[in-house]
C-alpha positions as CSV (number, residue, x, y, z in Angstrom):
1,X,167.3,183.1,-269.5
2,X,168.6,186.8,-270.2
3,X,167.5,187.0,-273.9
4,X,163.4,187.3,-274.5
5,X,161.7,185.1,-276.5
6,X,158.2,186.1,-276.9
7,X,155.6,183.2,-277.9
8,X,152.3,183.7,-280.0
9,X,150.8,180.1,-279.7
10,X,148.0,178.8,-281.9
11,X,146.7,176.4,-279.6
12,X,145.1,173.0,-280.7
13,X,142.7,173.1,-277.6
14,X,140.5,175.3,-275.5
15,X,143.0,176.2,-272.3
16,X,139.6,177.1,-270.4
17,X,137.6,173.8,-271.2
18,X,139.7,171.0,-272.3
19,X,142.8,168.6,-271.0
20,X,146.0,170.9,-270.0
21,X,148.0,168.0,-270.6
22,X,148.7,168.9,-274.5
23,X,152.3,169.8,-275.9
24,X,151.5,172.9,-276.8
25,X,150.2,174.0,-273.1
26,X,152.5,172.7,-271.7
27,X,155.3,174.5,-273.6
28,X,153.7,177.5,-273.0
29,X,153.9,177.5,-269.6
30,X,157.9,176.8,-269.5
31,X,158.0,179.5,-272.8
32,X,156.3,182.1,-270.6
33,X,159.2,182.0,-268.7
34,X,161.2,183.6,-271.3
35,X,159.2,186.5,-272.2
36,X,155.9,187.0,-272.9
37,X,154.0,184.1,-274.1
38,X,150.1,184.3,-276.0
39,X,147.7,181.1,-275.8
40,X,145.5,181.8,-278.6
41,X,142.1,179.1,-278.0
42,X,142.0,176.6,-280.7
43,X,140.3,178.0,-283.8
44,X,137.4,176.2,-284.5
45,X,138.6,173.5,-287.4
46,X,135.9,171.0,-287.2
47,X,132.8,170.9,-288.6
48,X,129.8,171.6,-286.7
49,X,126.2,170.8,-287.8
50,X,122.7,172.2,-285.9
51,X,121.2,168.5,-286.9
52,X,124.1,167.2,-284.0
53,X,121.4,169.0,-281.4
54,X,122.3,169.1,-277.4
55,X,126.0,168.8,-278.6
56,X,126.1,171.7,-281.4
57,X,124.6,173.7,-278.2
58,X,126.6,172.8,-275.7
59,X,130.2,173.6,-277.9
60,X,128.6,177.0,-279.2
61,X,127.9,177.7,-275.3
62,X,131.4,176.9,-274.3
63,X,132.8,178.8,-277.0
64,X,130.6,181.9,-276.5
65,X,131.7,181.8,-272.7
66,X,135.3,181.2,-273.5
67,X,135.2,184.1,-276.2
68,X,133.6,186.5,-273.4
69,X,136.4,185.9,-271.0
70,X,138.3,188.5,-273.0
71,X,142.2,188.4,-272.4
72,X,143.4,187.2,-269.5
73,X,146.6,185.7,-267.9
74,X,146.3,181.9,-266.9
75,X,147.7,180.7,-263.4
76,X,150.5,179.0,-265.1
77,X,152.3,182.1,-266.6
78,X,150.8,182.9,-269.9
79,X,148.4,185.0,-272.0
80,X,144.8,183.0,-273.1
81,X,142.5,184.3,-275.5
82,X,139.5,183.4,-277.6
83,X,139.4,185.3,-280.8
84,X,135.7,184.9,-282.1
85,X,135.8,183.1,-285.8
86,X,133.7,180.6,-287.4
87,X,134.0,177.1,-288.9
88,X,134.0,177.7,-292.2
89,X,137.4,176.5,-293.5
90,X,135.9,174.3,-295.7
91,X,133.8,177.0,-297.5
92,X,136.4,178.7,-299.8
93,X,134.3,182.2,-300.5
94,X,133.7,182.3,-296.7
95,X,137.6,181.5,-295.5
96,X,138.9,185.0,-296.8
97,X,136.7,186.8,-294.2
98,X,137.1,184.9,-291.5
99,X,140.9,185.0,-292.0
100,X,140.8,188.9,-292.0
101,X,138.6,188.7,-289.0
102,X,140.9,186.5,-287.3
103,X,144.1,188.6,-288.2
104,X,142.5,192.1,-287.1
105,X,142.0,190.5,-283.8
106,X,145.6,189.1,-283.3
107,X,147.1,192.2,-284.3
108,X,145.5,193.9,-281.9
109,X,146.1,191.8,-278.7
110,X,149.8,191.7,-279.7
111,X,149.7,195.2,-279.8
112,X,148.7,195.1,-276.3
113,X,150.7,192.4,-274.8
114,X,154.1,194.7,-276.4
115,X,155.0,191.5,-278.4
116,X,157.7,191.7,-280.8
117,X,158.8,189.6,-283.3
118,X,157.3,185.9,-281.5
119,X,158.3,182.7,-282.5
120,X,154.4,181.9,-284.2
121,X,153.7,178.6,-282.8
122,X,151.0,176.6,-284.5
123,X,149.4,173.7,-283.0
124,X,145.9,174.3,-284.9
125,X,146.4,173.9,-288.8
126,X,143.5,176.0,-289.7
127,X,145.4,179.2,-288.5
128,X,148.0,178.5,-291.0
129,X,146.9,181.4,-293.0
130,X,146.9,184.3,-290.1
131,X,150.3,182.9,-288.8
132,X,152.4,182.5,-292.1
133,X,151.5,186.4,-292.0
134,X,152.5,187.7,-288.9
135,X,155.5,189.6,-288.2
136,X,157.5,187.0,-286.5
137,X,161.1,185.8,-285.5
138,X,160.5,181.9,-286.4
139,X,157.6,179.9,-287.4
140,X,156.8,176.6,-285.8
141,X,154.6,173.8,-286.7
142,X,153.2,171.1,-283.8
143,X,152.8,168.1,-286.5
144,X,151.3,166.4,-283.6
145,X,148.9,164.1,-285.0
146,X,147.3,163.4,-288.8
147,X,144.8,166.2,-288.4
148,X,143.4,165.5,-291.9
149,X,142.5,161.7,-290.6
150,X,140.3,163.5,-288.3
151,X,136.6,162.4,-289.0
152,X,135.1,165.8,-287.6
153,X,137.1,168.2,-290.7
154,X,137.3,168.7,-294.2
155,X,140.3,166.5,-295.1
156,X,141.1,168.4,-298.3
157,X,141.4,171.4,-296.8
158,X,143.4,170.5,-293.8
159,X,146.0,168.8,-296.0
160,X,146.1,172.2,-297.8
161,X,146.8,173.5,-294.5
162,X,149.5,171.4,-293.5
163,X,151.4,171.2,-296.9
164,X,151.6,175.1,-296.7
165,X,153.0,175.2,-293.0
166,X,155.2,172.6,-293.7
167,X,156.7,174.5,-296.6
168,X,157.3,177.8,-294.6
169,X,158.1,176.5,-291.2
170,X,161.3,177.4,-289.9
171,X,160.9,174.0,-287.8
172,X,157.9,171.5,-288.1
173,X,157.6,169.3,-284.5
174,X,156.5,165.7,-284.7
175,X,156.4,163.8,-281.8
176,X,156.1,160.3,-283.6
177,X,159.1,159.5,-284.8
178,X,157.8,157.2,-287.9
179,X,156.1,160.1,-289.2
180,X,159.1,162.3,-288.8
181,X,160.9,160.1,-291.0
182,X,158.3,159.9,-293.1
183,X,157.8,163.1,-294.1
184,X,161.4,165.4,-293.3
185,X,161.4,165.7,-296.9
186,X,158.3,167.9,-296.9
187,X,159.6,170.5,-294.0
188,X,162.4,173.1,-293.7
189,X,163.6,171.8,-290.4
190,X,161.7,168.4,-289.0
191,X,162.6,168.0,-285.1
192,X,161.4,165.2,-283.4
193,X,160.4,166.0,-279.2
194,X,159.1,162.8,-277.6
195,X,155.8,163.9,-275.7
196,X,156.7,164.4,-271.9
197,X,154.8,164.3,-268.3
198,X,154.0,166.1,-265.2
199,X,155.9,163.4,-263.6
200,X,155.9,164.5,-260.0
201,X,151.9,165.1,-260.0
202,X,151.6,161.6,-261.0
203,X,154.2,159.9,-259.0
204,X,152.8,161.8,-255.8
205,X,149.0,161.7,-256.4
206,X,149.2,157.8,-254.4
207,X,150.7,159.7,-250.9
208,X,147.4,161.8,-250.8
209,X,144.8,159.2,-249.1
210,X,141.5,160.8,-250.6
211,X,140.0,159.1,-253.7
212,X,137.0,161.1,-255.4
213,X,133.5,159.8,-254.6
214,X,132.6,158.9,-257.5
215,X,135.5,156.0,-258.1
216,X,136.0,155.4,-254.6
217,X,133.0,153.0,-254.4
218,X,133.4,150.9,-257.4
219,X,134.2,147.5,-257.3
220,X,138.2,146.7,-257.6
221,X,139.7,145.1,-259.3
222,X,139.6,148.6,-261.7
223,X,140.9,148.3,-265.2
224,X,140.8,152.4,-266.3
225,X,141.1,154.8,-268.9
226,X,141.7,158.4,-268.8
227,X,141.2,160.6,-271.9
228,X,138.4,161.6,-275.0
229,X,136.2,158.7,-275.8
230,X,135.9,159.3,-279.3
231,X,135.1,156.6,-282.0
232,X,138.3,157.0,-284.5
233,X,140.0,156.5,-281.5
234,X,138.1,153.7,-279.7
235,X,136.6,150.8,-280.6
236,X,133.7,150.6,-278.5
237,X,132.6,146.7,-279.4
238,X,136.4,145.4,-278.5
239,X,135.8,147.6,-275.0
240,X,132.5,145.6,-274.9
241,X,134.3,142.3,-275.7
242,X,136.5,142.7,-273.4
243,X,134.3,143.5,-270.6
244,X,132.3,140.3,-271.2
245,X,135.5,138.3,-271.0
246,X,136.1,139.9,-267.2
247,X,132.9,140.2,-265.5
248,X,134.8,140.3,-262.1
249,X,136.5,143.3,-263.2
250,X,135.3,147.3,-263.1
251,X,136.1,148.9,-266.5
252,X,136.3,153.1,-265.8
253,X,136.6,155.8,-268.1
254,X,137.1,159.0,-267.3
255,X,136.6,161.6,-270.1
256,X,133.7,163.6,-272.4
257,X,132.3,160.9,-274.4
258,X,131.0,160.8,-278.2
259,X,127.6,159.4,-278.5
260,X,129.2,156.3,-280.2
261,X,131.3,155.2,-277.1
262,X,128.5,156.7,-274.3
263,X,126.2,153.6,-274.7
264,X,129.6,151.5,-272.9
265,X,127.7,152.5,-269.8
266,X,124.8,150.6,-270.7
267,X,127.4,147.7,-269.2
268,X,127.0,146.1,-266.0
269,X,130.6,146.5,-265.4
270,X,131.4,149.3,-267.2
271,X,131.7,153.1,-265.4
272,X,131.5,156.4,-267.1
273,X,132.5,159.0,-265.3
274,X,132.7,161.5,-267.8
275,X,135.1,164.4,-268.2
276,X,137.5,165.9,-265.3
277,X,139.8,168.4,-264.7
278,X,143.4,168.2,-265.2
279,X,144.2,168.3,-261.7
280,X,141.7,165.9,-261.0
281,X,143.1,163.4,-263.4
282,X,145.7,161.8,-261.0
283,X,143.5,161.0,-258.5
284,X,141.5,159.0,-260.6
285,X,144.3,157.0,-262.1
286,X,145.8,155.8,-258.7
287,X,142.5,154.4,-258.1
288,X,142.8,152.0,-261.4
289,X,144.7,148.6,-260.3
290,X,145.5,148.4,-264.1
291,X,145.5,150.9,-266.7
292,X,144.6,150.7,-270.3
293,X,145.1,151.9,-274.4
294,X,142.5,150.0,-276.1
295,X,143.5,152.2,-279.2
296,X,141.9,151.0,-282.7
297,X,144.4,150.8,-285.3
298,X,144.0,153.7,-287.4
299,X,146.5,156.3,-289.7
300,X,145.5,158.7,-286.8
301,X,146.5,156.4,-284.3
302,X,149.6,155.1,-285.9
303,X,150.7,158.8,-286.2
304,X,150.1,159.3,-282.4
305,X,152.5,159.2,-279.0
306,X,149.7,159.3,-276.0
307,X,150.8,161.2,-273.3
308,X,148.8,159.2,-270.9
309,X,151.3,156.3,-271.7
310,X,153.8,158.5,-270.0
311,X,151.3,159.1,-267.3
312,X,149.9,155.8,-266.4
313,X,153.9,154.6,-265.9
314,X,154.3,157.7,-263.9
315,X,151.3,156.3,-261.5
316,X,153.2,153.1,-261.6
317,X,150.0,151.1,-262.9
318,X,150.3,148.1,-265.0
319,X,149.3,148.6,-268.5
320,X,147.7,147.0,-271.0
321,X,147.3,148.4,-274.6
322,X,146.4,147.7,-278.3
323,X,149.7,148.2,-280.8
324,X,147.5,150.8,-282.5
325,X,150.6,153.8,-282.5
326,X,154.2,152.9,-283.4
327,X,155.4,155.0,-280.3
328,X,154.6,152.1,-278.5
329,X,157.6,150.1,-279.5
330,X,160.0,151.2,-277.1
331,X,157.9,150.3,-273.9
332,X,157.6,146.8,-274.6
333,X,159.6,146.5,-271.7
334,X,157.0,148.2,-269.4
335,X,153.3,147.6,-271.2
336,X,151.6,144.2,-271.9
337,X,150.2,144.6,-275.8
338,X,147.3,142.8,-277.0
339,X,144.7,143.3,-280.4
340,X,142.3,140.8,-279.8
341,X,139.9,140.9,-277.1
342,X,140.8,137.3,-276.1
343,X,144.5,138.7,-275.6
344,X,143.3,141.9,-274.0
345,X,141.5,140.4,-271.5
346,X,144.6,137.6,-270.7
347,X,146.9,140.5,-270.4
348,X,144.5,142.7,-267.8
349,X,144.6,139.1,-265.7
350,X,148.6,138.5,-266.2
351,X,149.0,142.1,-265.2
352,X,147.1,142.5,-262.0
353,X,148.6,138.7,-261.1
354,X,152.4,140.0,-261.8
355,X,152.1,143.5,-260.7
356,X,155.0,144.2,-257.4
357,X,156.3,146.9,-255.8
358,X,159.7,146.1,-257.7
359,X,157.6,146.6,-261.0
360,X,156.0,150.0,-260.0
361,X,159.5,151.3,-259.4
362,X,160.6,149.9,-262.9
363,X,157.6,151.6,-264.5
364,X,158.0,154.9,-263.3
365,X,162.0,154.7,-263.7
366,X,161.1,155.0,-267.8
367,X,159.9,157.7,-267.9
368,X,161.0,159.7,-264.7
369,X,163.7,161.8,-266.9
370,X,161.2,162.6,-269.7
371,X,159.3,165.9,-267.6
372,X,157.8,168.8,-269.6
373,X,160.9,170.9,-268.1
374,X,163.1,169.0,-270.4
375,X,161.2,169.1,-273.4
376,X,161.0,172.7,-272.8
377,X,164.9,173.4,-272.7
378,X,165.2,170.8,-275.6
379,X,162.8,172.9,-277.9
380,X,164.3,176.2,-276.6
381,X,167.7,174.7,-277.6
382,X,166.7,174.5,-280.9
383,X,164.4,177.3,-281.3
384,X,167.8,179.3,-280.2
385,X,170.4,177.7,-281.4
386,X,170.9,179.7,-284.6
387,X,170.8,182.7,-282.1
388,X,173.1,181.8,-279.2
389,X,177.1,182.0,-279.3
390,X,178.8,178.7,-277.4
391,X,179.0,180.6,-274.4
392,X,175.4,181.2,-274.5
393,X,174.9,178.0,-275.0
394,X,177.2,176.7,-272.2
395,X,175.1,179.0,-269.9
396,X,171.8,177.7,-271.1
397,X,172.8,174.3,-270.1
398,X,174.2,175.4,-266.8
């Protein structure tokens, strides 16, 4: 591209610590290509209590150490940083401080980087306040999930949050397309961009032979699931259900675990294998004979579009899920859906039974088109378009 476009990105997650996967990571790392792009570490949004114990310590460890790495440019092309703030959104005489705190330290690592006039990306609603104030070109909101239905924050506030960035974004992203339509009305400029993959990474993870030691020995056939174990998004006692149903197959999950889905491993044949890296995430899934969504139904979920959908078909695997998220509708093609564990279990059986070579190829032909590198140059199409004259644009697409 000949034109900069500097990014300042609010992130949703920590880049250092959690699944690269995300949108917003992925963005970045095509954005940096244009100029010079910022990943700021998700500001903390939830709220933490001492009383949770080992778990308060170990997230105020990982953020201390992510805070102390300071500024520093990732291996994919853009800026990280960990501004230090607190979680106290939810306490109203606290949230002016913590905003200025926030703000001073933004300033100054712009400053730094030479960034003028970003696009403000925000993918973390409680930084709504900092980035509304910024000197920026454009102001983006990542309406990537109901945050508010998120059992970890204060929903009041967060809906405060998102009513405001919807109001002054330039363009609000949604990535479920029943949520678009249901709230365009509320937003400046509501642009739906379908989630997309790392196809190749998946598609290619079966030609290397090595499996890691810790799946390799487990008893096939392996029905698996990548991705947080949390409780508003699982139903642990349908996973358990299900299990019972299929003694003679290995249920895996790979991912950190809440305390309410840990006791699955309690099962004779359930795994946890807790969480891995992104790079590591591959080679686990070509090890799963069938993969699986067993989603509860939830507003979160129905709001959601799971990138490991896309990812599973990219492995080929069969797949099994729960009609949880409305996303889900045009795969029926591709993906075996079930809500009862009775079902569940039929489909894991009729899927391993019909499962071909002919079918792999099918699965991955969805979604082989839908890479992160198109998203990108859709999003920067838009982003630009008000910019760009049509022979701009005609060079863009060339």
């Amino acid at each position: 591209m000949e034109r900069k476009m500097d990014v300042v990105c609010f992130g949703g997650e920590d880049w250092w610590y959690h699944n690269r996967a995300h949108i917003d990571m992925q963005l970045m790392r095509r954005f940096s290509r244009t100029g010079t792009a910022l990943y700021v570490n998700s500001i903390m949004m939830r709220k933490h209590k001492i009383q949770d114990g080992k778990r308060f310590t170990e997230k105020l460890v990982r953020k201390a150490k992510s805070i102390l790495k300071g500024l520093k440019k990732s291996s994919v092309g853009f800026w990280v940083y960990s501004p230090l703030t607190l979680p106290v959104h939810h306490i109203s005489w606290a949230r002016g401080l913590n905003g200025a705190i926030l703000r001073f330290q933004i300033r100054r690592i712009v400053r730094k980087l030479r960034i003028s006039d970003p696009v403000v990306w925000v993918a973390c609603p409680s930084a709504c306040d900092t980035a509304i104030e910024m000197r920026r070109g454009k102001l983006v909101y990542q309406r990537t999930d109901r945050y508010e239905d998120d059992p970890h924050v204060d929903r009041e506030t967060i809906l405060a949050y998102d009513r405001k960035l919807k109001a002054e974004a330039d363009i609000t992203v949604y990535v479920n397309k029943s949520l678009c339509d249901e709230e365009a009305g509320q937003c400046k400029n509501a642009f739906f961009l379908d989630h997309g993959v790392d196809y190749e990474t998946f598609a290619s993870a079966q030609r290397n032979p090595d499996r890691p030691a810790d799946i390799a020995g487990i008893k096939k056939p392996i029905a698996g699931y990548f991705g947080a174990l949390d409780a508003h998004k699982l139903d642990a006692g349908f996973i358990e259900a299900v299990a019972n149903l299929l003694p003679q197959v290995s249920f895996v999950f790979v991912g950190k675990a809440s305390p309410d889905c840990a006791s699955l491993s309690a099962r004779n044949n359930i795994w946890m294998l807790g969480q891995k890296s992104y790079e590591q995430i591959p080679h686990y899934g070509k090890c799963f004979d069938v993969a699986i969504i067993p989603w509860r139904r939830s507003r979160w979920t129905q709001a959601a579009n799971p990138i490991k959908l896309k990812e599973y078909l990219s492995l080929g695997k069969p797949l099994v899920s729960t009609s949880a998220f409305t996303e889900l509708q045009q795969y029926l093609d591709v993906v075996y859906v079930a809500d009862t564990p009775e079902g569940f279990a039929q489909c894991i059986i009729k899927a391993l039974d019909e499962d071909s070579p002919e079918r792999i190829i099918t699965r991955r032909k969805k979604v082989e088109k839908a890479s992160w590198d198109v998203k990108a140059q859709l999003m920067l199409r838009e982003l630009l378009a008000e910019k760009r004259t049509d022979q701009e644009m005609l060079k863009f697409e060339g």
